[in-house]
C-alpha positions as CSV (number, residue, x, y, z in Angstrom):
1,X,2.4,-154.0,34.9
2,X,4.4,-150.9,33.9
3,X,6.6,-150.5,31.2
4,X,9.3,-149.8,33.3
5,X,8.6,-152.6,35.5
6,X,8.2,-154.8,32.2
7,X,11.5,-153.9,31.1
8,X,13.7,-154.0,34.6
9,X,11.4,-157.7,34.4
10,X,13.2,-158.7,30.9
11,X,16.5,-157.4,31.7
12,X,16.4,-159.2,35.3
13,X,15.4,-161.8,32.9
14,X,17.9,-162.1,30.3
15,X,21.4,-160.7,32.8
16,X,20.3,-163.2,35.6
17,X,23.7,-164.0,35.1
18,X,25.3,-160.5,35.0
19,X,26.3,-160.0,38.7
20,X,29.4,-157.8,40.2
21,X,32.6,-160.1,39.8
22,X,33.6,-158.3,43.2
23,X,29.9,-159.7,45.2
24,X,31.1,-163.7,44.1
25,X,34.7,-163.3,44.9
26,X,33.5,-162.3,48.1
27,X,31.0,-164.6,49.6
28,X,32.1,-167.5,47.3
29,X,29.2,-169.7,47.7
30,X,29.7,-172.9,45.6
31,X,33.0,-173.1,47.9
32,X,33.2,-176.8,49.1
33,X,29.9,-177.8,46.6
34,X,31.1,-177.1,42.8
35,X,34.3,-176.6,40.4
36,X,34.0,-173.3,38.5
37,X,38.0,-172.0,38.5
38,X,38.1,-171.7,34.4
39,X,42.2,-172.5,34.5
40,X,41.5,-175.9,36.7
41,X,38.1,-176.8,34.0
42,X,40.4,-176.3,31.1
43,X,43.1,-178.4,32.1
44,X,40.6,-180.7,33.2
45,X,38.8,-181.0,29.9
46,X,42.3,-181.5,28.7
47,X,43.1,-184.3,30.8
48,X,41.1,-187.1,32.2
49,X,37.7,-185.7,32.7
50,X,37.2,-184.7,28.8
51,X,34.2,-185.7,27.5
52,X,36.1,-188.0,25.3
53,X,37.8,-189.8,28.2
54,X,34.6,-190.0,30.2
55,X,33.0,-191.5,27.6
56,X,35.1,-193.3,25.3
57,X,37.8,-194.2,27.3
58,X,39.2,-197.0,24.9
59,X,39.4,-194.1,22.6
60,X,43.4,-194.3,21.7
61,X,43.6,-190.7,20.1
62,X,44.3,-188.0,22.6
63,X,42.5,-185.5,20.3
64,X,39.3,-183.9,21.7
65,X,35.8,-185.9,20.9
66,X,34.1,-183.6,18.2
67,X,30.8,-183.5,17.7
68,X,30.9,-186.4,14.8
69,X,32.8,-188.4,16.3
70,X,30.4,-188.3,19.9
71,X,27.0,-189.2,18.2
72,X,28.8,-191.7,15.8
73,X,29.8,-193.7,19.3
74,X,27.9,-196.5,19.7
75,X,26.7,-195.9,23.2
76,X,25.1,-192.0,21.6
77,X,23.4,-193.3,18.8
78,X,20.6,-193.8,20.9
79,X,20.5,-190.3,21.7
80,X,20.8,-188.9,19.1
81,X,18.1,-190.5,17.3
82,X,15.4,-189.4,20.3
83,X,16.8,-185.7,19.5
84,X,16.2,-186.4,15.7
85,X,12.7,-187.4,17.3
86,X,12.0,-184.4,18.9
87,X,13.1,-181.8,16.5
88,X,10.6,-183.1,14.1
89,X,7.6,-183.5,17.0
90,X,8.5,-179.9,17.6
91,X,8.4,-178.7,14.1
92,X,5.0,-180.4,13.5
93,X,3.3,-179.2,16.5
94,X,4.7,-175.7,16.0
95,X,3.3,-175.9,12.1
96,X,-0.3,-177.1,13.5
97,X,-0.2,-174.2,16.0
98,X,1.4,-171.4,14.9
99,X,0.8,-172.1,10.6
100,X,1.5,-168.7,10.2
101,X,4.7,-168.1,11.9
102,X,7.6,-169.8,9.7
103,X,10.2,-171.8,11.5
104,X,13.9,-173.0,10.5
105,X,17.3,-172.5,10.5
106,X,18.6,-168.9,10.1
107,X,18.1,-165.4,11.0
108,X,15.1,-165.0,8.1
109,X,12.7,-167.3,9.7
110,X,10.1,-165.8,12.6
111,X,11.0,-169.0,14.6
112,X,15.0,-169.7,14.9
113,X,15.5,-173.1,15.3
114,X,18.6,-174.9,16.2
115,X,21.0,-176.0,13.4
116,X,21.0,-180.1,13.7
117,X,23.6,-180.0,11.8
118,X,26.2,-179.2,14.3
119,X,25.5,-182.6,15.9
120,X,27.6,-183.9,13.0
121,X,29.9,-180.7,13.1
122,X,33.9,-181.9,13.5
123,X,34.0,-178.3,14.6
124,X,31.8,-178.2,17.0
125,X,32.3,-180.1,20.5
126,X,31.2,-180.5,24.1
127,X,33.8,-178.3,26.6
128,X,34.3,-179.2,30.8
129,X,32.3,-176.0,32.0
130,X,32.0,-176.9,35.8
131,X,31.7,-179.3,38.0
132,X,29.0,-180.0,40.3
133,X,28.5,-182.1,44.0
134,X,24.8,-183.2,44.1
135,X,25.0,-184.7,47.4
136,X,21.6,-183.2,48.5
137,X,19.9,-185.4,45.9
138,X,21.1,-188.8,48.0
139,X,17.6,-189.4,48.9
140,X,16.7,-190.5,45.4
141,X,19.5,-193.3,46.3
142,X,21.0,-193.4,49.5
143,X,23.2,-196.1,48.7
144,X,24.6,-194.1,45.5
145,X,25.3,-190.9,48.3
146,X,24.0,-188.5,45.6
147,X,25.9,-187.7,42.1
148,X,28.8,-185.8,40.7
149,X,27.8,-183.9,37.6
150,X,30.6,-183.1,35.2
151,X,28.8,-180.9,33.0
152,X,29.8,-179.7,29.2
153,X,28.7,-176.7,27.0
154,X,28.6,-177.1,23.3
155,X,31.7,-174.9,21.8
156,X,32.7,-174.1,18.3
157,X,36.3,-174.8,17.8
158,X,37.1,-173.4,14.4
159,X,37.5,-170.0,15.4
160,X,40.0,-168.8,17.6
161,X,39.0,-165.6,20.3
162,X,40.2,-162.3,19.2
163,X,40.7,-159.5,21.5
164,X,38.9,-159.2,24.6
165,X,35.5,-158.5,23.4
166,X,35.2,-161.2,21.1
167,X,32.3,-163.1,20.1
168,X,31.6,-165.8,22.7
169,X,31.8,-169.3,20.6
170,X,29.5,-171.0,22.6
171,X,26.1,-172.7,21.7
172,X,23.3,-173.0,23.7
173,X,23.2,-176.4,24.6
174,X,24.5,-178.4,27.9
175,X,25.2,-182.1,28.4
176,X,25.0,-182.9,31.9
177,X,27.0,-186.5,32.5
178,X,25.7,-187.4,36.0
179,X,27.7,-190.0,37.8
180,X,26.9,-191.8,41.7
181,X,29.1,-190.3,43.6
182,X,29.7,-193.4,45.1
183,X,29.3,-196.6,42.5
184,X,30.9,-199.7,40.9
185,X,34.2,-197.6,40.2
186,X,34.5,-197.0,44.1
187,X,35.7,-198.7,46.9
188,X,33.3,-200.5,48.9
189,X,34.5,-199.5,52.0
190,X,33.7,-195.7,50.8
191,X,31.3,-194.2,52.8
192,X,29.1,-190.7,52.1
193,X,30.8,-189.1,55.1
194,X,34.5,-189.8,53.4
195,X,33.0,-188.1,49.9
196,X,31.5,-185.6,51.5
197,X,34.9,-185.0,53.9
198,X,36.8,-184.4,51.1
199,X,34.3,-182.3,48.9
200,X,34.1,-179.6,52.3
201,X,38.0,-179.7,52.1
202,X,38.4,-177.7,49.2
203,X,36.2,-175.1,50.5
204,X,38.8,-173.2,52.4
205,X,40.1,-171.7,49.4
206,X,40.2,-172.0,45.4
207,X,41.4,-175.6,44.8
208,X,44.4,-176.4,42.8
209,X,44.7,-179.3,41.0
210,X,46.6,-181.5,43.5
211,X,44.0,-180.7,45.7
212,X,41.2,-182.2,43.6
213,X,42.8,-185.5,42.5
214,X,45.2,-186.5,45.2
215,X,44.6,-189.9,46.9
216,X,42.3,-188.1,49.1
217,X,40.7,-185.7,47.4
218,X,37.4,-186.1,45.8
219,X,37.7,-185.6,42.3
220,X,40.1,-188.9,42.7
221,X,36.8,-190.8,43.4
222,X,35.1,-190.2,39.9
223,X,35.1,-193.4,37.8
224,X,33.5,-193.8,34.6
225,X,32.3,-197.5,35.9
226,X,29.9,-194.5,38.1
227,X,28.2,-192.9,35.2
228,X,24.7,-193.1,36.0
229,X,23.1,-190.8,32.7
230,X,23.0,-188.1,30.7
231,X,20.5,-185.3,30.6
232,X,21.1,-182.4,27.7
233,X,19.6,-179.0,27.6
234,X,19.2,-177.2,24.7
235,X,17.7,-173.9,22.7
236,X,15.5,-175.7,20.4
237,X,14.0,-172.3,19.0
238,X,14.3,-168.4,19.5
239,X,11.5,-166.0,18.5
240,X,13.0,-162.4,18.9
241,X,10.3,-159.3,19.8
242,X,7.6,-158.8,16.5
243,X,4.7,-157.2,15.7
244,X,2.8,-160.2,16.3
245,X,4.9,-161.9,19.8
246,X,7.0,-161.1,22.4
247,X,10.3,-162.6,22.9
248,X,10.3,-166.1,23.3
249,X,13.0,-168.7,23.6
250,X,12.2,-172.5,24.2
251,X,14.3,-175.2,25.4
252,X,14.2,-179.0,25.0
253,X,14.8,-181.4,28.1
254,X,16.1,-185.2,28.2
255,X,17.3,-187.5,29.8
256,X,19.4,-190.6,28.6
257,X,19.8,-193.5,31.5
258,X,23.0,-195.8,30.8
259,X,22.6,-199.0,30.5
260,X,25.9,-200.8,31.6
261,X,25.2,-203.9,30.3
262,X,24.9,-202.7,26.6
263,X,27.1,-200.0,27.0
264,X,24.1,-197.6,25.0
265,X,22.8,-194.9,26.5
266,X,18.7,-195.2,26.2
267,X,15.8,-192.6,26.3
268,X,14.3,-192.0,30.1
269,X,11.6,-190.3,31.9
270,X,12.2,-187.0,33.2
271,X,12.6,-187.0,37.0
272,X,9.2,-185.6,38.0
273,X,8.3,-184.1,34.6
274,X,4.1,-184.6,34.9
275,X,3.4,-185.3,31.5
276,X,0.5,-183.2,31.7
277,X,-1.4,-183.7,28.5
278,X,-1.5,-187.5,28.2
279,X,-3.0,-187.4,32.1
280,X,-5.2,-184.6,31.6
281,X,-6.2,-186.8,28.6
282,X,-7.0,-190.2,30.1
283,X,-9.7,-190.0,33.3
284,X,-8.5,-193.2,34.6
285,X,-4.9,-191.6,34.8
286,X,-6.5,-188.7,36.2
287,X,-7.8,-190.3,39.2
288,X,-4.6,-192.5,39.9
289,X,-2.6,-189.1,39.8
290,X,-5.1,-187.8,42.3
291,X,-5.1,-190.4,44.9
292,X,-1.1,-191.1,44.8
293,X,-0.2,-187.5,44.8
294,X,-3.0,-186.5,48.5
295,X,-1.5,-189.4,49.7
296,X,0.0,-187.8,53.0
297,X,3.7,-189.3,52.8
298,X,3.5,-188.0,49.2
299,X,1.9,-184.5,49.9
300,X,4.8,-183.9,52.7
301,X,7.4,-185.0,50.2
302,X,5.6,-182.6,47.8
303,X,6.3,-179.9,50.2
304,X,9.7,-180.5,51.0
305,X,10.9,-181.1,47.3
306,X,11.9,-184.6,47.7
307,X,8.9,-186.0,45.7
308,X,9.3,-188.8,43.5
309,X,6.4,-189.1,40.9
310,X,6.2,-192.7,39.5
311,X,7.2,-193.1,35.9
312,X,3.9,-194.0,34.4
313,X,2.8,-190.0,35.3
314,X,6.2,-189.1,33.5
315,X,7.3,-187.2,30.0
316,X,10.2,-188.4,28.2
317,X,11.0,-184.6,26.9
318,X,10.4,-181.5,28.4
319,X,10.2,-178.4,26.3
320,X,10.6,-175.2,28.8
321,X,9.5,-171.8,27.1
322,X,11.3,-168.8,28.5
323,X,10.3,-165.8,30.0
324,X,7.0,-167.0,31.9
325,X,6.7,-164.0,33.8
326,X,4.9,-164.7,37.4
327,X,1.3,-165.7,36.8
328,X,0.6,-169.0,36.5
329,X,0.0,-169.3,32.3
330,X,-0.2,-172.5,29.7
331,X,3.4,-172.0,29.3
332,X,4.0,-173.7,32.5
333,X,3.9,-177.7,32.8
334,X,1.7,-177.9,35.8
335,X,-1.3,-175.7,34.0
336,X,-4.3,-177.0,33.7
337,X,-3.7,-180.1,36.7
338,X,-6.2,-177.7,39.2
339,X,-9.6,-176.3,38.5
340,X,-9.5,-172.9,37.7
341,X,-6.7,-173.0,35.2
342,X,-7.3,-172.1,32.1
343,X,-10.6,-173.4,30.0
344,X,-10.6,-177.2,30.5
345,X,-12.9,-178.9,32.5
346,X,-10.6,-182.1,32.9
347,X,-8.7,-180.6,36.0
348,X,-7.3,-183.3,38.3
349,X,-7.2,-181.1,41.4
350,X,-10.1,-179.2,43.2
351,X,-9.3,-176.6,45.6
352,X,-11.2,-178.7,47.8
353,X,-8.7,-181.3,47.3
354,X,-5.8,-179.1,48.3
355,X,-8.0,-177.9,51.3
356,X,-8.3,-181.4,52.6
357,X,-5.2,-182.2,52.2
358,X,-4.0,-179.5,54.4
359,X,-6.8,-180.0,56.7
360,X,-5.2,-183.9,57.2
361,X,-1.4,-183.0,57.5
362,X,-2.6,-180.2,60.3
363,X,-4.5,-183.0,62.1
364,X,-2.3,-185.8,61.4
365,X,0.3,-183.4,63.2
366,X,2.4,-182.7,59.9
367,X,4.6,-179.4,59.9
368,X,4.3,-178.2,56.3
369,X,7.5,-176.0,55.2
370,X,6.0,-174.4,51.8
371,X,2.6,-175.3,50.8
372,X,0.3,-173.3,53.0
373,X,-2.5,-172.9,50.4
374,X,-3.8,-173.1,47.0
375,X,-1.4,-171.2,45.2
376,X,1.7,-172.8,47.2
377,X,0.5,-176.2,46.2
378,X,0.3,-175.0,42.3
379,X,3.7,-173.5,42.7
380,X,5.0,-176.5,44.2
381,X,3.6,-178.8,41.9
382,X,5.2,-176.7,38.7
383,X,8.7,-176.1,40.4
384,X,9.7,-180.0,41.2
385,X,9.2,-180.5,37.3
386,X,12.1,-180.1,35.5
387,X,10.7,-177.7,32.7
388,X,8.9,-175.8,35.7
389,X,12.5,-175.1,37.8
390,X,14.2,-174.1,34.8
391,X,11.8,-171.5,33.9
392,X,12.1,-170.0,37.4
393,X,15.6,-167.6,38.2
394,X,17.5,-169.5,35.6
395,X,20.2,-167.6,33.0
396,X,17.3,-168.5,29.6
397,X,16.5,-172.3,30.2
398,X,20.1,-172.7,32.2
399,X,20.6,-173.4,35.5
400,X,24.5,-173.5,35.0
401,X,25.3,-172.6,31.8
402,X,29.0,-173.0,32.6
403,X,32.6,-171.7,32.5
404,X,33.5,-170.3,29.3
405,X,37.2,-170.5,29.4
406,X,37.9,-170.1,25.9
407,X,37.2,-166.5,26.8
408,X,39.8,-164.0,26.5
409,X,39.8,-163.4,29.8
410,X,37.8,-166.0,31.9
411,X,38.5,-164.7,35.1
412,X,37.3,-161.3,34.6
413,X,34.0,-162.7,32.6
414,X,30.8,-160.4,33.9
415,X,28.8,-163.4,33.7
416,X,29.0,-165.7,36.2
417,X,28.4,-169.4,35.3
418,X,25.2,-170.5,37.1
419,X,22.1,-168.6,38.0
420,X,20.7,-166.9,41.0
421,X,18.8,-170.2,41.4
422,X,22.3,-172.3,41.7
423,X,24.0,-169.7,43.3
424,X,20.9,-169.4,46.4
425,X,20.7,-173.0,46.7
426,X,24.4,-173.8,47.7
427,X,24.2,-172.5,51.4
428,X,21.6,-175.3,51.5
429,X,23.6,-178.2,49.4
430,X,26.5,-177.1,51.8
431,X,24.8,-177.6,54.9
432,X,23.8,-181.2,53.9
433,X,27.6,-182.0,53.4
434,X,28.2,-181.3,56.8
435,X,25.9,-183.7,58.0
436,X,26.9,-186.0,56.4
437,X,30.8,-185.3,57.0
438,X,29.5,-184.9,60.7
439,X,27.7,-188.0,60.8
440,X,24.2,-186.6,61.4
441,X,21.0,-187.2,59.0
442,X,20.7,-184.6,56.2
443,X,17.8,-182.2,56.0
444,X,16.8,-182.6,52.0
445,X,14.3,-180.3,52.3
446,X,14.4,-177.5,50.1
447,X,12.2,-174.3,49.6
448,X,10.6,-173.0,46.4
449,X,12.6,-172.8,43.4
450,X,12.0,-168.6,43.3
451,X,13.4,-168.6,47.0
452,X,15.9,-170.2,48.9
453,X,15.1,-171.8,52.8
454,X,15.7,-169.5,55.7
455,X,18.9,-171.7,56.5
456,X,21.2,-169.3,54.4
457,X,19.6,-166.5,55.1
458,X,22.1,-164.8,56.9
459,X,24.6,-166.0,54.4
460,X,22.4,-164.6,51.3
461,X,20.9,-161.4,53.0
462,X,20.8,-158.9,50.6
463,X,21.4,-160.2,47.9
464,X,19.6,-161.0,44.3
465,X,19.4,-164.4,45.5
466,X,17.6,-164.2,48.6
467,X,15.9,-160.2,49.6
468,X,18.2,-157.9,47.4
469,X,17.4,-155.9,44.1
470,X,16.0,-158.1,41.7
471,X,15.3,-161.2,44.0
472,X,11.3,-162.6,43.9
473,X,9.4,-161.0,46.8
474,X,5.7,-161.3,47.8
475,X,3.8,-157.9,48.5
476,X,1.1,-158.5,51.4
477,X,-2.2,-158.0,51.5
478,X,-3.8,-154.6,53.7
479,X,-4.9,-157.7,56.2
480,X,-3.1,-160.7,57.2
481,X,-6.6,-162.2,55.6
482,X,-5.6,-161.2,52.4
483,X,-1.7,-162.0,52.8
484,X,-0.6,-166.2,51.4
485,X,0.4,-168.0,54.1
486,X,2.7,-170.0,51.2
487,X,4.5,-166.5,50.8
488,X,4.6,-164.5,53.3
489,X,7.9,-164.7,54.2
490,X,9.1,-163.3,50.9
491,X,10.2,-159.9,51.9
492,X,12.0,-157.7,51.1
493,X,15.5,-156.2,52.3
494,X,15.7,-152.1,53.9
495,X,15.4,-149.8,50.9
496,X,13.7,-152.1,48.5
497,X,10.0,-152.4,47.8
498,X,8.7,-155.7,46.5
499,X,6.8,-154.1,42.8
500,X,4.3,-156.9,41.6
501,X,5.5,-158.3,38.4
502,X,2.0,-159.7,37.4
503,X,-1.6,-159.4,36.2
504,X,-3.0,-162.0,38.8
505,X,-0.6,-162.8,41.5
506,X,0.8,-160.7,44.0
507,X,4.3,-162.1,43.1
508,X,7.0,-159.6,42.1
509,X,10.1,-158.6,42.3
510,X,12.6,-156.1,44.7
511,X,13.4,-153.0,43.4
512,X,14.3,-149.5,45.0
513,X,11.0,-147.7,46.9
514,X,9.9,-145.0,44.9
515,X,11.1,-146.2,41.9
């Protein structure tokens, strides 16, 4: 790769998020699917869906839930403890690896780890920064029509903003509370059409507050008798550019189920999170991966992204290092799982195996969407991890890093609060509340995570999130021979050239021709 292309690859990189104001206001497209207005979040955070109300609602203090006062609840100790866990598994394994590169707290050390000590911060605490509709997830359970996900970035409060360009105060970690959209707190008689009626309702224009908790509006719906878990997100370490490394930032994954009953919240497997070395590790667990995963229904649910991997091929933690770049490397959670990766000889996949499997869904009359070859079923395999999606056209390890509106000025923020990953997906998220508003059977079928389905392309043409500057392309071989079927179709819009980003993949990115 060029140097130029290596740095337009950082910057793309690092300013995902960094898109003209102008380009959002314009096509708008979390309209009817998420709540990102930074006036409506912060009197929201304010009100009744603080964290503090969401999760300690016999709380009688109006006062915001600090950080202290959050892990000392009863129901968090649990998590906090696994995060206790994890910092130290992550500090041994990086001593055993990297002996030579010093880790800890502060500016002086090679490895920049997060301070711990802000989970027991009163200054520090969890902020509203949007609100989510994850309707398109209802096939995980129908009956629960999807989740709501009210999610919350960790914000020092100690300091007040001055000026305009002021210091953001806001630390890299999310906590995602995901609720049914439809549970114990609802009505019965509630159906996915009504919630999904009254989400498309506020699509018309920005919302106003009326118009989100009214008797028939959806935020009206959200119960804390729904909550369903909590998954956080945060920067565990940052290695800035040396002599010795690149830059490199790595970010630690978990998920918390809630357990009604006790009222705790208690350590989970990842949703699809292959926990590659313990299978990799175990030849018996090798072979069951194998034979559930070429299973046909499971191979056609692979390709459409609506794969559910049992929990005894699962990882309780996730750690996602960021950038990854476009080759397939060890830095990615699916490495390793097919011959030809890397040095091991305990791959669990053959090509072969991937070859067959083809050959059966084209006989069995199966219409494959995505994986059309070796390196699509590779691809498809890392992105439906967690760790492997948020390495791929997210803002560092964020998908939505949120709303800051303790900004100065929210509302004219360059950075918008998801990335072009969230933002390219919504078309498709939208078009599944239709159906079910219109009373017709979602398509949950999604593309890969670096590009979004052809059903909004007309809505995303031209744009980083679909064929504009910046967005992932594929550049063809000089025969259709030579061309992935998986890819093909990752082109590139008039004026732009798709300039391969790698050493071993023909993967890249759009940029201007000639440049």
């Amino acid at each position: 790769m060029s140097r130029a292309l290596k740095c337009l690859l950082v910057m793309s990189v690092l300013l995902g998020g960094a898109v003209p104001v102008r380009a959002v206001e314009d096509r708008a497209l979390e309209r009817g699917t998420a709540v990102i207005d930074p006036a409506l979040l912060r009197e929201l955070d304010h009100g009744r869906l603080g964290l503090g109300r969401m999760l300690a609602p016999e709380r009688s203090a109006d006062a915001p839930l600090s950080n202290r006062d959050l892990f000392g609840l009863p129901a968090m100790v649990p998590v906090r403890e696994a995060l206790d866990r994890e910092f130290d598994r992550y500090v041994s394994k990086h001593k055993a690896s990297l002996p030579n590169e010093s880790i800890g707290v502060g500016d002086s050390f090679a490895f920049q780890l997060f301070d711990r000590a802000l989970f027991d911060s009163p200054d520090v605490r969890f902020l509203l920064s949007g609100i989510v509709n994850r309707m398109d997830r209802a096939y995980v359970a129908p009956k629960d029509c999807g989740e709501i996900r009210l999610i919350y970035r960790l914000t020092r409060t100690d300091v007040l903003p001055i000026g305009e360009n002021a210091v953001s105060q806001r630390l890299p970690m999310t906590l995602n509370l995901v609720l049914k959209a439809k549970g114990d707190g609802n009505d019965a008689s509630l159906s996915c059409r009504d919630i999904a009626r009254r989400w498309l309702a506020t699509g018309s224009a920005p919302p106003a507050m009326e118009k989100l908790f009214g008797k028939d509006d959806p935020l009206d719906l959200i119960d804390v008798r729904n909550i369903d878990r909590i998954e956080t997100n945060l920067q565990i370490a940052h290695a800035p550019k040396s002599a010795v490394r690149d830059f490199r930032t790595d970010y630690l994954l978990k998920v918390f189920d809630y357990d009604g009953a006790a009222k705790r919240f208690a350590e989970a497997p990842l949703e699809n999170q292959i926990d590659r070395d313990r299978i990799l590790a175990d030849e018996a667990l090798r072979r069951d991966f194998k034979a559930w995963l070429l299973d046909p229904k499971h191979f056609a649910d692979l390709d459409r992204g609506t794969l559910l991997i049992p929990d005894r091929f699962l990882a309780t933690a996730a750690v996602a290092p960021t950038p990854t770049g476009f080759d397939v490397s060890e830095l990615e959670p699916e490495f390793g799982m097919v011959q030809g990766e890397g040095t091991a000889g305990n791959a669990v996949f053959s090509d072969g195996d991937v070859v067959g499997a083809l050959q059966k869904a084209a006989a069995d009359g199966t219409k494959l969407q995505n994986i059309q070859s070796l390196a699509g079923f590779e691809r498809r395999l890392n992105d439906v991890t967690c760790a492997g999606c948020h390495q791929t056209r997210g803002i560092g390890g964020f998908h939505f890093p949120g709303v800051d509106w303790m900004a100065a000025k929210p509302s004219n923020s360059t950075v918008v609060p998801a990335s072009p990953h969230f933002f390219g997906d919504q078309p498709r998220r939208r078009d599944i509340l239709a159906s079910f508003r219109d009373g017709k059977a979602p398509d949950f079928s999604r593309g890969f995570s670096n590009r979004p389905q052809p059903r909004g392309s007309t809505e995303l043409a031209g744009t980083e999130y679909s064929d504009g500057w910046g967005a992932h392309c594929y550049l063809p071989g000089a025969t259709p021979a030579e061309s992935d079927r998986s890819f093909r179709g990752w082109t590139c819009a008039e004026g732009l050239a798709c300039q391969v980003a790698g050493k071993a993949s023909r993967i890249g990115m759009c940029f201007v021709k000639g440049r």
